[in-house]
N, C-alpha and C positions, 0 to 999 in steps of 0.2 A: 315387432311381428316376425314369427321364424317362416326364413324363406330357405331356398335354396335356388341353385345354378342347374337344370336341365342333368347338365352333364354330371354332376355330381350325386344328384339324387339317385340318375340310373346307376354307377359306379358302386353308390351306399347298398341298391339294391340286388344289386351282382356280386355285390361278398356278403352280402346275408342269405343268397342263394332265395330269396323269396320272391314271388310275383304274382302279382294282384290276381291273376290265375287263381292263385290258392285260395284267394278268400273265398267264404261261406254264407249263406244265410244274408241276414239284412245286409252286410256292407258288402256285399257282391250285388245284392241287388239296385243299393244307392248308388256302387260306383258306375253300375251298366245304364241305370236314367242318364247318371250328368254326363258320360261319356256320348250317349245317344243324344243330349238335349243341344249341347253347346259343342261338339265336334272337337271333342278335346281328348287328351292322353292322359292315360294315370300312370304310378309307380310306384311301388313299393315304399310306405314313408314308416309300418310299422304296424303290430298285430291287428290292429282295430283303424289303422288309419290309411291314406295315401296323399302321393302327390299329384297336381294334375297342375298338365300345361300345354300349352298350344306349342302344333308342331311347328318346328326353325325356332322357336321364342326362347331366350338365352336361360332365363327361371322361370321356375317354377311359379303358375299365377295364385294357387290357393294348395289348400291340401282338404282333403275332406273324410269323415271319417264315423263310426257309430260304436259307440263307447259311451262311460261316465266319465266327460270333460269336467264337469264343474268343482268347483272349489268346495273342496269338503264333503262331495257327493257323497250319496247313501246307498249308491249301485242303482242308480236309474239311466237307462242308456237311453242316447237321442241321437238323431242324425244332426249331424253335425260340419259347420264349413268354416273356417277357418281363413280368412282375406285381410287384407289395408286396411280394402273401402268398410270391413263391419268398426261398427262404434257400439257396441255393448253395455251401455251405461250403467247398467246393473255391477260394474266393476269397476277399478279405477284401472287410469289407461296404459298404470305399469304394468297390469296385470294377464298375461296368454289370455285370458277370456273376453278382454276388452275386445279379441277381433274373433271372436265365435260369435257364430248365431249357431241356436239350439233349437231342436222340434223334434218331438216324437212322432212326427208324421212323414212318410218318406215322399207325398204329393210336395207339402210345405216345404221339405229340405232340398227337394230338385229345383223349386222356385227360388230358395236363397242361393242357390249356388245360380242359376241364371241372373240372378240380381247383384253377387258381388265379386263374382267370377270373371275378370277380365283381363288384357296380356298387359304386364306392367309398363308403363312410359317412360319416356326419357329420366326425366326425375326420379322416379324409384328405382330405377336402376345404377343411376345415380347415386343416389342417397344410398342404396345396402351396401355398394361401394366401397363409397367414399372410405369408410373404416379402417379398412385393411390396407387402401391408398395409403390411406395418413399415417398409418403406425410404419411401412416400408419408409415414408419421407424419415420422418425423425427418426430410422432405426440406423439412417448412416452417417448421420451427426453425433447418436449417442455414441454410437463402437466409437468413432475417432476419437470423441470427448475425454470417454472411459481411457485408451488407450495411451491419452496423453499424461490424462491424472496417474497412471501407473506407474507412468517416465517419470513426471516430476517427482512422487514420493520417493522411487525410488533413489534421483538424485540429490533432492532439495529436503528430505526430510530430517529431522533429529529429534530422539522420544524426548530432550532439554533434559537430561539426566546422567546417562549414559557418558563416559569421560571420553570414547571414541569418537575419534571425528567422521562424520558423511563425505563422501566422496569429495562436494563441493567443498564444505569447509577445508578439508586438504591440501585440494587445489588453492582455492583461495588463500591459504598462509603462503603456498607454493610460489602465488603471485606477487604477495607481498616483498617474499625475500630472494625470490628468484627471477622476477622478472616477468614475462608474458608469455611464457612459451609452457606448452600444457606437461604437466609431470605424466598425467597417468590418460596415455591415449585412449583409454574405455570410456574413461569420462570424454573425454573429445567427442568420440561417437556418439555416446549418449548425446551429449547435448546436442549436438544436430539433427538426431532424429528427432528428440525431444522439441526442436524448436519447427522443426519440417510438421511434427501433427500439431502443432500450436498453430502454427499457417493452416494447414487445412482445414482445422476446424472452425478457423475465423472465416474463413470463403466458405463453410457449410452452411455454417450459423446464418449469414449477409444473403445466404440463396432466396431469391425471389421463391414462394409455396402460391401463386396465386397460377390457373392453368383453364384447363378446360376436361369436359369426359366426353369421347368420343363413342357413338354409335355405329354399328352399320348396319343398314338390312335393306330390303330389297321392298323399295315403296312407288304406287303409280306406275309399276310395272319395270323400273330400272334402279339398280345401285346406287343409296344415296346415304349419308352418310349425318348426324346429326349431331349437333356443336354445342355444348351448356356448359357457362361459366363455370369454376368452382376456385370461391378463395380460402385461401388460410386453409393449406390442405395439412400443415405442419401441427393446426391446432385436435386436440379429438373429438371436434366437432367439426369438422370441416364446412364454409356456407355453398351450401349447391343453391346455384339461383331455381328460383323457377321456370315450370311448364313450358309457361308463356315466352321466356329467355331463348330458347330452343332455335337454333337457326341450320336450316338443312340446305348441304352440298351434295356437288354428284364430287364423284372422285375427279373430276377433270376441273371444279371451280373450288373444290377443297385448299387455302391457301396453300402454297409450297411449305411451307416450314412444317407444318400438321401434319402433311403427307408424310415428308421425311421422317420424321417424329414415328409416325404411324407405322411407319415403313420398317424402322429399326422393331419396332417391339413385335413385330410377326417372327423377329428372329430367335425370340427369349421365352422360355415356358409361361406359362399360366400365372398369377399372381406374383411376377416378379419386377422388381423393380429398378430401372436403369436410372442413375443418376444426372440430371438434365436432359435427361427425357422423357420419363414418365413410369407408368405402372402396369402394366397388361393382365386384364380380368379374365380375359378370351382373346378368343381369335377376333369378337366384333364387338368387343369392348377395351376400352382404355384410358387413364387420366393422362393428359399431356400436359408438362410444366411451363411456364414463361420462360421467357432467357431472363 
């Protein structure tokens, strides 16, 4: 399902210098129902479409829009909504139309957008996530990885043809007939950086990926903060538990290490990710690691 981040959408829509203002005709008129029906925001998502979302709410809940969505369409335009909750059977569920509902009726299309229009939950926020979490975890194990295999080829490698000796083979006659003490101090170096990212990458490797995604937002009237496992965040499927997993603190019963945790990544941009400690989506989103 394409979503997007609040922030992002409006950013997309301020260098395309476009806004829902502009629109005309029937999608000016769809987007001023659902804006009036359900007390929500639109923004700029593209000629024929938009985004809509509830104010403070981190993404975007649907996009809605009046165009020829359909798959091989013949130019017949519908108002159209675009959410999770649609299940579009008429398609399969790899397919962008799997979460369209279609109607040429703009009474019908204000009712779908009331019916699957809603601010996404722990989980789904979660889940669009998780992705981008996962690929930062393994992206600092691969660079070490990568890094080390470069060290070793270029110490330990030989094309087995070539009459020239590699560094190490060098060395290694060196030791034979000279004893232990290194001939060619580059190789020295080498080899110790070389064995220093062979360490690190075995402590990268052995890293606990199992953690949790941190919420914040302002519920029952006070600051509270909401906890959902997530394992095997190293895998590209990461498992986010479920809904029902969801366990809410205020910031004063929030364990100490979460906080801390929490505390560091308000310090670092936007999707960036600190090594044993997590990932920051936003300022009130975050995946935090196990020790």
């Amino acid at each position: 399902m394409d979503t997007k981040t609040v922030k992002d959408a409006v950013a997309q829509a301020g260098l395309s210098q476009h806004r829902v203002s502009d629109y005309a005709g029937y999608l000016h008129d769809f987007v001023s129902e659902v804006e009036k029906a359900l007390r929500v925001k639109a923004v700029f998502r593209s000629d024929n479409s938009a985004w809509v979302y509830y104010e403070n709410d981190t993404y975007c809940s649907a996009w809605i829009g009046y165009g020829d969505f359909r798959v091989g369409g013949k130019g017949t335009k519908t108002f159209t909504v675009g959410s999770r909750l649609i299940r579009n059977n008429k398609y399969s569920d790899s397919s962008p139309q799997f979460h369209m509902a279609m109607t040429t009726k703009l009474g019908t299309a204000v009712k779908n957008a009331k019916r699957y229009i809603s601010p996404l939950n722990v989980f789904d926020m979660a889940s669009i996530s998780a992705a981008a979490a996962s690929r930062s975890f393994r992206e600092i194990g691969s660079t070490a990885n990568q890094e080390m295999h470069k060290l070793g080829n270029r110490l330990f490698s030989h094309d087995g043809v070539s009459s020239k000796y590699s560094p190490m083979e060098t060395e290694l006659k060196g030791l034979l007939t000279l004893g232990h003490d290194f001939q060619d101090k580059e190789l020295e170096g080498g080899l110790v950086t070389y064995f220093d990212k062979k360490d690190e990458t075995k402590t990268l490797d052995d890293r606990a990926d199992d953690g949790v995604f941190v919420y914040t937002t302002t519920r029952m009237g006070e600051q509270q903060c909401a906890v959902l496992p997530v394992d095997r965040l190293r895998s590209y499927r990461p498992n986010v538990h479920m809904q029902e997993f969801v366990k809410w603190y205020t910031p004063q019963t929030l364990p100490d290490e979460m906080m801390g945790k929490f505390s560091m990544l308000q310090l670092v941009d936007d999707n960036h990710y600190v090594d044993g400690v997590g990932y920051r989506v936003s300022d009130r989103m975050c995946f935090l690691v196990s020790l």
